[in-house]
N, C-alpha and C positions, 0 to 999 in steps of 0.2 A: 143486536137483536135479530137480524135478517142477513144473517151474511151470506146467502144463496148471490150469485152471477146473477146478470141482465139472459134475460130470457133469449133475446139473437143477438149474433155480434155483431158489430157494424157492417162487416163486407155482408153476411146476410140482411138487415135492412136493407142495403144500399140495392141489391140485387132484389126483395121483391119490390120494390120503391119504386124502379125502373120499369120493371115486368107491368107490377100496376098500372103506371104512368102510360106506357106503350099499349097495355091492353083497353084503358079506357080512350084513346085516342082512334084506338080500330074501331071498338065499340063505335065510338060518335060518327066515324065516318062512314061507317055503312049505313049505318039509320041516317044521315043524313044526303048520302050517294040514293034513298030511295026503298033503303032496306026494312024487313018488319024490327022491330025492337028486339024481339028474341032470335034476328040472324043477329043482330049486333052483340046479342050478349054469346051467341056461339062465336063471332067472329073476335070478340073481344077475349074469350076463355083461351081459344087457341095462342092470341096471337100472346096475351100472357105466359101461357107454358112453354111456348119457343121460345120468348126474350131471358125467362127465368134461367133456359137450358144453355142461351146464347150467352148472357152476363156471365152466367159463372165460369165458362170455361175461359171468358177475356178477362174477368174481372179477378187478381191475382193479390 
């Protein structure tokens, strides 16, 4: 009846999984280093889109 593909493939999950992972841990550390919640959520966007850019070029 559905025979459409999985929406990501695994090495994509795996890589925003990571990003995520890494982004919400910058996120918590700044708000918690002292930061407003919304530098956290800048500091958390960012450090998401570097990890996203950094995984995928290691991650093969």
């Amino acid at each position: 009846m559905n025979n459409q593909g999985p929406l990501l493939g695994q090495r994509a999950a795996v890589i925003f999984l990571l990003g995520a992972l890494v982004g919400l841990g910058a996120g918590v550390c700044t708000v918690l280093a002292g930061g407003s919640p919304a530098g956290g959520v800048l500091a958390g966007g960012a450090a998401f889109g570097a990890s996203v850019m950094f995984f995928h070029a290691i991650i093969d």
